[in-house]
C-alpha positions as CSV (number, residue, x, y, z in Angstrom):
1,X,-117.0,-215.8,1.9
2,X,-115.6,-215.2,-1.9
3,X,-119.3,-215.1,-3.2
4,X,-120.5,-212.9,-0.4
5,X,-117.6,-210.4,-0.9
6,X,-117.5,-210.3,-4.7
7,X,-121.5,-209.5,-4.3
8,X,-120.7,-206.9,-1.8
9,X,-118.4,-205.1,-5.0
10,X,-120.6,-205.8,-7.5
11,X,-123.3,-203.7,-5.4
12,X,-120.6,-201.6,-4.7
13,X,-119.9,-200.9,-8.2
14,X,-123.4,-200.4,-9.0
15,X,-124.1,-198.0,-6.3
16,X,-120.8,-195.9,-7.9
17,X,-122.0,-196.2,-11.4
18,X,-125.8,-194.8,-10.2
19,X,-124.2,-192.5,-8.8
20,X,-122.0,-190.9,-11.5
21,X,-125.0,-191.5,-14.1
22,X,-127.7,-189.8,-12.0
23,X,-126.0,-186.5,-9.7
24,X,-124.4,-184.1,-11.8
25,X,-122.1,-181.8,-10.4
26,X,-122.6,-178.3,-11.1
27,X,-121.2,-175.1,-9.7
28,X,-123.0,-173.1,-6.9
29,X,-122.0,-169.6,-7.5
30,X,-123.2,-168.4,-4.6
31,X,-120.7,-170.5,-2.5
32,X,-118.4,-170.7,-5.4
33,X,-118.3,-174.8,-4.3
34,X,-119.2,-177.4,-6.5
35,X,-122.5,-179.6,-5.8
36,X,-124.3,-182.4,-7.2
37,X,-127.5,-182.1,-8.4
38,X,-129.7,-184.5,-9.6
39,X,-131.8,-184.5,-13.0
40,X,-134.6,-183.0,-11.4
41,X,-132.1,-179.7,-10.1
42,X,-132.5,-180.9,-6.6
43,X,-129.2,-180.5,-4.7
44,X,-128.1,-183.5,-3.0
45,X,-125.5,-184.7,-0.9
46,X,-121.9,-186.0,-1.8
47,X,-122.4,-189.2,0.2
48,X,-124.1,-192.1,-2.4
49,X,-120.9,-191.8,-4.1
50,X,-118.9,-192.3,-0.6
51,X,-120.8,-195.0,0.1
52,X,-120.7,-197.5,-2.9
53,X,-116.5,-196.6,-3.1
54,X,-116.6,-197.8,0.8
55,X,-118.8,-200.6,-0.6
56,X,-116.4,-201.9,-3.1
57,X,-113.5,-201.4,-0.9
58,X,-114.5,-203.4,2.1
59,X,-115.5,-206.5,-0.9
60,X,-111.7,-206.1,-2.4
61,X,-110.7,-206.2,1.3
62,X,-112.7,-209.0,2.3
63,X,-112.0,-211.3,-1.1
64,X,-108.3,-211.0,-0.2
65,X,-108.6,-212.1,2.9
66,X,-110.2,-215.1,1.8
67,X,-108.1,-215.8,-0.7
68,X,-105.5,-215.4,2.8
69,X,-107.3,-217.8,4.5
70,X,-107.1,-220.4,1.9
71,X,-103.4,-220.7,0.8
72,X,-102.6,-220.5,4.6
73,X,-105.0,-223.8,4.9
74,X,-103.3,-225.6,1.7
75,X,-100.1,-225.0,3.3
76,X,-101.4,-225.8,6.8
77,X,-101.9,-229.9,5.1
Protein backbone atom coordinates (compact mmCIF):
# COMPACT_ATOMS: atom_id res chain seq x y z
CA UNK A 1 0.00 0.00 0.00
CA UNK A 2 3.20 2.52 0.72
CA UNK A 3 4.22 2.18 -3.10
CA UNK A 4 0.65 2.52 -4.38
CA UNK A 5 0.11 5.67 -2.24
CA UNK A 6 3.51 7.41 -2.72
CA UNK A 7 2.61 6.81 -6.71
CA UNK A 8 -0.73 8.31 -6.19
CA UNK A 9 1.39 11.76 -4.83
CA UNK A 10 3.89 11.69 -7.16
CA UNK A 11 1.03 11.82 -9.97
CA UNK A 12 -0.53 14.05 -7.77
CA UNK A 13 2.40 16.34 -7.77
CA UNK A 14 2.73 16.16 -11.42
CA UNK A 15 -0.79 16.90 -12.19
CA UNK A 16 -0.20 20.28 -9.74
CA UNK A 17 3.06 21.15 -11.42
CA UNK A 18 1.31 20.81 -15.15
CA UNK A 19 -1.00 22.60 -13.99
CA UNK A 20 0.74 25.81 -12.60
CA UNK A 21 3.29 25.54 -15.79
CA UNK A 22 0.60 25.41 -18.44
CA UNK A 23 -2.93 27.72 -17.23
CA UNK A 24 -2.01 31.13 -16.59
CA UNK A 25 -4.25 33.17 -14.75
CA UNK A 26 -5.20 36.33 -16.13
CA UNK A 27 -7.85 38.88 -15.33
CA UNK A 28 -11.26 38.98 -17.16
CA UNK A 29 -12.24 42.54 -17.13
CA UNK A 30 -15.44 41.97 -18.14
CA UNK A 31 -16.33 39.97 -14.91
CA UNK A 32 -13.53 41.66 -13.11
CA UNK A 33 -12.71 37.73 -11.90
CA UNK A 34 -9.61 36.12 -12.41
CA UNK A 35 -9.34 33.01 -15.00
CA UNK A 36 -6.88 30.65 -16.25
CA UNK A 37 -6.07 30.56 -19.54
CA UNK A 38 -3.95 28.33 -21.28
CA UNK A 39 -0.99 29.28 -23.76
CA UNK A 40 -3.12 29.03 -26.62
CA UNK A 41 -5.70 32.07 -24.82
CA UNK A 42 -8.34 29.44 -24.44
CA UNK A 43 -10.15 29.92 -21.05
CA UNK A 44 -10.29 26.87 -19.03
CA UNK A 45 -11.55 25.70 -15.92
CA UNK A 46 -10.12 25.97 -12.32
CA UNK A 47 -10.45 22.24 -11.79
CA UNK A 48 -6.92 20.31 -13.08
CA UNK A 49 -5.40 22.22 -10.27
CA UNK A 50 -8.30 20.89 -7.74
CA UNK A 51 -7.75 17.65 -8.81
CA UNK A 52 -3.94 16.86 -8.54
CA UNK A 53 -4.06 18.83 -4.82
CA UNK A 54 -7.00 16.19 -4.07
CA UNK A 55 -4.61 13.67 -5.71
CA UNK A 56 -1.71 14.30 -3.40
CA UNK A 57 -3.79 14.61 -0.43
CA UNK A 58 -5.59 11.37 -0.47
CA UNK A 59 -1.64 9.68 -1.13
CA UNK A 60 -0.34 11.64 2.17
CA UNK A 61 -3.63 10.35 3.75
CA UNK A 62 -3.31 6.91 2.59
CA UNK A 63 0.81 6.59 3.29
CA UNK A 64 -0.07 7.49 6.94
CA UNK A 65 -2.28 5.16 7.34
CA UNK A 66 -0.04 2.62 6.35
CA UNK A 67 2.54 3.65 8.21
CA UNK A 68 -0.71 3.17 11.11
CA UNK A 69 -1.21 -0.15 10.17
CA UNK A 70 2.28 -1.17 10.60
CA UNK A 71 3.54 0.04 14.04
CA UNK A 72 0.02 -1.12 15.39
CA UNK A 73 1.17 -4.83 13.85
CA UNK A 74 4.93 -4.52 15.49
CA UNK A 75 3.31 -3.83 18.68
CA UNK A 76 0.48 -6.38 18.09
CA UNK A 77 3.79 -9.34 18.38
Amino acid sequence: MKTKSIIVIIIGLAITIFCLYYFRPALNVVDSDPVNVNPAGVRAARWPLFVGILTTFVGVVFLFISFDNERKAKQRK
